[in-house]
C-alpha positions in Angstrom: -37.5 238.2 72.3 -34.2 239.9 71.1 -32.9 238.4 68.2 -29.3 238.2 70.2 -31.1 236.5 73.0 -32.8 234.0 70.6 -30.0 232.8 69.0 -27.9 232.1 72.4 -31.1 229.8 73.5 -30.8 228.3 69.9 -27.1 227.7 70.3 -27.5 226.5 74.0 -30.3 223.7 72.8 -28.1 222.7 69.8 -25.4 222.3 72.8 -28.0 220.2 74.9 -28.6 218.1 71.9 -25.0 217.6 71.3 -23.9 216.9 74.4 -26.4 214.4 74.9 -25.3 212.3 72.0 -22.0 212.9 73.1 -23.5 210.3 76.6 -23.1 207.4 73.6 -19.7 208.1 72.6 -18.4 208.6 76.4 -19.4 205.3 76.7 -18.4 203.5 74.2 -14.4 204.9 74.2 -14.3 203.1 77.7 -14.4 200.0 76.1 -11.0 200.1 74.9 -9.2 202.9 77.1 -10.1 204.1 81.0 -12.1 207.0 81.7 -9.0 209.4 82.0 -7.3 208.9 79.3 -10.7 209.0 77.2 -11.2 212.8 78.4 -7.7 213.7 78.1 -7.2 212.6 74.3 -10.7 214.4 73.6 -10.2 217.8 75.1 -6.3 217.5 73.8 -7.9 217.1 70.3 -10.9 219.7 70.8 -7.8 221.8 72.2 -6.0 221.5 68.8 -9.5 221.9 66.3 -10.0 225.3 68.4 -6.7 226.9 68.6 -6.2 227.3 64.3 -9.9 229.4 64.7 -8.5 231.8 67.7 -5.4 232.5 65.5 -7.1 233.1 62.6 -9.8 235.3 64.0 -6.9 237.2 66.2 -5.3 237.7 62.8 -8.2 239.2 61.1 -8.3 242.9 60.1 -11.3 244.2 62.5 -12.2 247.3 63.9 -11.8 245.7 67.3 -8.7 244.8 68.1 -8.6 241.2 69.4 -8.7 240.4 73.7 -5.2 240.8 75.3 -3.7 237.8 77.2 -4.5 239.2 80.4 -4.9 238.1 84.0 -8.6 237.9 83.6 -8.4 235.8 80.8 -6.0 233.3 82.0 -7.5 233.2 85.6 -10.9 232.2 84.3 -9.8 229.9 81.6 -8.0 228.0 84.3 -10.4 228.2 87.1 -13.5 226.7 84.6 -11.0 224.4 83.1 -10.7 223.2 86.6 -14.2 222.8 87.5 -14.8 221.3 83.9 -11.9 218.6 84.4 -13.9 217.8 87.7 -17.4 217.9 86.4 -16.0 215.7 83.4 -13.9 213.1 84.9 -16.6 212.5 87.7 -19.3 211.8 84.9 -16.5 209.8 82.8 -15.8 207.4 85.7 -19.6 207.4 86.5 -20.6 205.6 83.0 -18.7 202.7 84.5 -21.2 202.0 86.9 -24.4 203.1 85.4 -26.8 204.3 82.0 -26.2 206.4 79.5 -29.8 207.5 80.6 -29.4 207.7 84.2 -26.2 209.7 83.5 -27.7 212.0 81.4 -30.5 212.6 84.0 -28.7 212.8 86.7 -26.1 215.5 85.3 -29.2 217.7 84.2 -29.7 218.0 88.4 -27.4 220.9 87.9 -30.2 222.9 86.3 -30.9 223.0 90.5 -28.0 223.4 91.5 -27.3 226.8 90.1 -30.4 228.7 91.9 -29.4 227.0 95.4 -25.5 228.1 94.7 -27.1 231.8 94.2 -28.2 231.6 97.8 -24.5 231.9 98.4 -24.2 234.9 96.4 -26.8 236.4 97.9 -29.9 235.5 95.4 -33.3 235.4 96.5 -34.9 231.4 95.8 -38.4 231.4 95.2 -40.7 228.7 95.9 -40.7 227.8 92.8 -37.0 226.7 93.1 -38.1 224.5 96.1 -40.6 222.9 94.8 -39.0 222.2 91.6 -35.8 220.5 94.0 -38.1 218.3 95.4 -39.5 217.3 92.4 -36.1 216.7 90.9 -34.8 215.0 94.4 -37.9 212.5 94.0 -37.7 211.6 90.3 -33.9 211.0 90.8 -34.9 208.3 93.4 -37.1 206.6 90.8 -34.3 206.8 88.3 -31.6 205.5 90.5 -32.7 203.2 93.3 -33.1 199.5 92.1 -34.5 196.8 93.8 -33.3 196.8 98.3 -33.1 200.7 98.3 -29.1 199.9 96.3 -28.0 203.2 94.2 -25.9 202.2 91.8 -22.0 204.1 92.5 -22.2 205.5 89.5 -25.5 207.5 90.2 -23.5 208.9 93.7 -20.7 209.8 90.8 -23.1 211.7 88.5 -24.3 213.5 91.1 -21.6 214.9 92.4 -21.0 216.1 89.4 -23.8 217.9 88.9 -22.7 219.9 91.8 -20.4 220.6 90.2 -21.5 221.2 86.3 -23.5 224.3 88.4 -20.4 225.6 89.5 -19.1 225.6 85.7 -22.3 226.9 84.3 -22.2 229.8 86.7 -18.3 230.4 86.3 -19.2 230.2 82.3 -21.9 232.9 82.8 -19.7 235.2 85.0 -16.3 234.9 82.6 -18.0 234.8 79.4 -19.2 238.0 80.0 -16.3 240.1 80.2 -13.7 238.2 78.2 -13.2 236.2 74.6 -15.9 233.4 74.6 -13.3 231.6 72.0 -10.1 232.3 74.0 -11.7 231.4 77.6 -12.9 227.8 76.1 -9.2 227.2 74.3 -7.9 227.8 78.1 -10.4 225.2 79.5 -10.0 222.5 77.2 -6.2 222.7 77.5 -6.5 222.7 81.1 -9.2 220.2 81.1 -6.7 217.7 78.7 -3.3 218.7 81.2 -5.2 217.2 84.4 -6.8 214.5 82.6 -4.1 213.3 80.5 -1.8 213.6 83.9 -4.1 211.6 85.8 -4.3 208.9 82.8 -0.4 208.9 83.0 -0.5 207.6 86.8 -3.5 205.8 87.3 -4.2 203.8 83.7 -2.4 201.8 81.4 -1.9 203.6 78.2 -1.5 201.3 74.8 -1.4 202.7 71.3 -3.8 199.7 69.9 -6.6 200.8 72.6 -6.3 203.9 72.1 -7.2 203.2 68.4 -9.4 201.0 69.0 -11.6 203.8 70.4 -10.4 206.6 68.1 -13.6 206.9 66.6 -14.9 207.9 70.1 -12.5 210.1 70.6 -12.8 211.8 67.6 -16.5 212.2 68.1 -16.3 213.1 71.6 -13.7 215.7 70.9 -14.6 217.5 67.9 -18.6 217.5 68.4 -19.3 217.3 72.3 -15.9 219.3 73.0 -14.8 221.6 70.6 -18.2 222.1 69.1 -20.5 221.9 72.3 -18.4 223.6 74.8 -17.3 226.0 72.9 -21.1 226.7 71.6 -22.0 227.2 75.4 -19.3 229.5 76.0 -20.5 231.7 73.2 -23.7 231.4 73.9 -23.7 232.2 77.5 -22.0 235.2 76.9 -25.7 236.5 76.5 -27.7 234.9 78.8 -27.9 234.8 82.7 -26.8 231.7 84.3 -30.2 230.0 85.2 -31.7 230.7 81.8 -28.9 228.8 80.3 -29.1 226.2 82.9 -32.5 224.7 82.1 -32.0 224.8 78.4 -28.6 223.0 78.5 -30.3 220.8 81.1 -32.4 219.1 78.1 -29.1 217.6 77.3 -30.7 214.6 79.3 -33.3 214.2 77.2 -31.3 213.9 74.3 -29.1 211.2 76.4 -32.0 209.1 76.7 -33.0 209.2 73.3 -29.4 208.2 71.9 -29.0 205.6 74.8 -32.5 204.0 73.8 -31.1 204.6 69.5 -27.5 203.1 69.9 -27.5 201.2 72.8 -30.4 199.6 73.5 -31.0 201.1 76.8 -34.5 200.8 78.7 -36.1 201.9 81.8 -38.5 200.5 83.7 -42.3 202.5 84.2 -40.9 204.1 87.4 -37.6 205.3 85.6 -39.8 206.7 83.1 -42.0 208.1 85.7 -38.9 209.2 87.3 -37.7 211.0 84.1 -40.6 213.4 83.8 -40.7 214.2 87.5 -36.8 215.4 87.4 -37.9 217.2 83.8 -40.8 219.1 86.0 -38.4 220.0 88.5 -36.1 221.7 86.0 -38.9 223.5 84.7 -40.5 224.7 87.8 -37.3 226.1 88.8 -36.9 228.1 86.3 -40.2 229.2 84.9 -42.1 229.5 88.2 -39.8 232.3 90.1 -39.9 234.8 86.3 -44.1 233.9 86.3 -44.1 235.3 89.8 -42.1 238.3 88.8 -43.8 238.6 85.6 -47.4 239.1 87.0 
């Protein structure tokens, strides 16, 4: 494997691991402060840890000049900080009504959702991609439906968003490639806080002594999942096609289980476990099975 190649999957699985440690602290800040304001303060704070590094490297002596501000740029930082402050806010508001571990499953669902979006763009889906839906579609229903068929809201929340985290993952890929990885995440978290921190402004009460009382949330969640994760799987995707990146950043609900089970005690029943490694399957089949086929 190219060494280029092998480092984005190595930065992309540190990303998954961060991210799903990043489930605990999502959590937690709702104690004190609602979902809104918990996403705004974060990507307003991963917004200011990121902008000192795109001046400094802008103001470095190199023999390539630094990315204008073009169109381009601005266009794509603002349509995935869009689809990131909808993929976010939909799993923020989620964790009120369900796990960290059914969150963190559920979300990974995208790693489906990007090969069935390619049919819109004209990609072929293999059977593979089919199969490994299925899979996915059943283990989710082990995961999520309790006792009378009842799916917790929050699972309905997490899903949607998983719709949309495919969007973003594919918008990453496509922008990422022709434009400043460190520049086009800057522009999504400072879309990402605007919306967010708007939203907060209408719909939540806003206190200083909550808001300190889940600063070390915050600070977590903004600096490592934000600044650090996002800004890892922008770079990182900048050399990888959209559905290879998708399963490894999918893993991030691996790691959600493991820091919900670590920090907050969570734990599944047999058929959530069972459920689990069915929706794990179905990632993998959807991605390994279609580049076996080609491959032989």
């Amino acid at each position: 494997m190219p060494s280029q190649a092998l480092r984005a999957d190595l930065l992309m699985l540190l990303t998954a691991m961060i991210w799903g440690s990043a489930f605990v602290a999502q959590r937690l800040g709702m104690d004190a402060i609602g979902p809104f304001l918990y996403t705004g303060l974060r990507f307003a704070l991963a917004t200011l840890a990121v902008l000192p590094l795109v001046i400094l490297l802008g103001r470095r002596g190199t023999a390539k000049a630094p990315e204008p501000v073009n169109r381009g740029l601005l266009f794509g930082g603002l349509i995935m900080g869009l689809a990131l402050s909808l993929g976010i806010n939909l799993q923020q508001v989620g964790l009120l009504f369900t796990s960290v571990t059914n969150s963190g499953f559920i979300t990974g669902l995208y790693v489906i959702v990007v090969p069935l979006l390619g049919l819109f763009l004209g990609h072929k889906t293999g059977l593979g991609t089919w199969l490994g839906a299925g899979l996915a579609v059943a283990g989710m229903f082990l995961l999520s439906v309790g006792e009378g068929f009842h799916v917790a809201s929050g699972d309905w929340l997490q899903l949607a968003g998983a719709c949309v985290w495919g969007v973003h993952v594919l918008l990453v890929s496509f922008f990422a490639s022709r434009h400043d990885p460190l520049r086009l995440a800057l522009l999504q978290f400072a879309t990402c806080a605007v919306i967010s921190l708007m939203l907060a402004l209408i719909l939540e009460e806003i206190k200083l002594d909550a808001i300190l009382a889940a600063g070390p949330a915050i600070l977590y969640g903004g600096l490592f999942g934000v600044a650090v994760g996002f800004t890892l799987q922008v770079v990182a995707q900048k050399h990888a096609i959209a559905s290879h990146a998708a399963i490894i950043l999918s893993l991030e609900a691996v790691f959600a289980a493991i820091a919900g089970a670590l920090f907050l005690g969570e734990a599944l029943a047999l058929k959530g476990y069972f459920g689990c490694a069915l929706m794990f399957i179905g990632m993998l089949i959807a991605q390994l099975w279609p580049k076996k086929a080609l491959a032989g």
